[in-house]
C-alpha positions in Angstrom: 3.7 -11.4 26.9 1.1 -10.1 24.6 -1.1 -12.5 22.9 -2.6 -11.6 19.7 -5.7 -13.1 17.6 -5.2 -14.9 14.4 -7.4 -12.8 12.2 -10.2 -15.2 10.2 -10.3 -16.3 7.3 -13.0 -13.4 5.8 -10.3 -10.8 7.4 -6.9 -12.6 5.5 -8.8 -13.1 2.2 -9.7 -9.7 2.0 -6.2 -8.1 3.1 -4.6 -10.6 0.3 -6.9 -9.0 -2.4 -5.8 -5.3 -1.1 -2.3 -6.3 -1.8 -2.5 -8.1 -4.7 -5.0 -5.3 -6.6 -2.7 -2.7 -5.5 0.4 -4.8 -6.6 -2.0 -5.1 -10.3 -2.5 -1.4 -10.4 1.6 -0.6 -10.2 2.3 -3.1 -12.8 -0.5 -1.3 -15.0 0.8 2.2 -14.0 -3.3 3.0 -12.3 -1.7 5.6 -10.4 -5.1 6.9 -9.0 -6.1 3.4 -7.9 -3.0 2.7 -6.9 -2.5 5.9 -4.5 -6.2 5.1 -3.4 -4.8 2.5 -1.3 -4.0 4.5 1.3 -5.8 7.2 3.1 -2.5 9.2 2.5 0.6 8.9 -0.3 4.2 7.9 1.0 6.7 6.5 -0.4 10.5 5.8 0.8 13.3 4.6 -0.7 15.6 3.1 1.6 18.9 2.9 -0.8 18.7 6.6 -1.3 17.1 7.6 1.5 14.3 9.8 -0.4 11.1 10.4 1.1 8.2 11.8 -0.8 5.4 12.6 1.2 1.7 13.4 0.3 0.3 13.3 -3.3 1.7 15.4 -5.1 5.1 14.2 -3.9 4.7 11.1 -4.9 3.0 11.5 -8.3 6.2 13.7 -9.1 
């Protein structure tokens, strides 16, 4: 069995403000902050099963 650590409380604060300013810059429509998130844009759709991958895939 593999045991993981319970990240601190420094660690979880921080990962909750990712989320929740990325979650503010969708709702604003920030797409540059919000595609600065992540070191590289992609995006899935499960229902239809679309994939757009990379920046300029996405921003289309």
């Amino acid at each position: 069995m593999t045991e993981f650590a319970i990240p601190g409380p420094e660690v979880l604060a921080a990962r909750q403000k990712l989320v929740l300013d990325h979650f503010r810059d969708e709702v604003t429509q920030d797409w540059d902050a919000t595609l600065s998130t992540f070191p590289h844009p992609h995006y899935e759709v499960v229902a239809t099963m679309t994939v757009h991958d990379g920046d300029g895939a996405v921003r289309g």
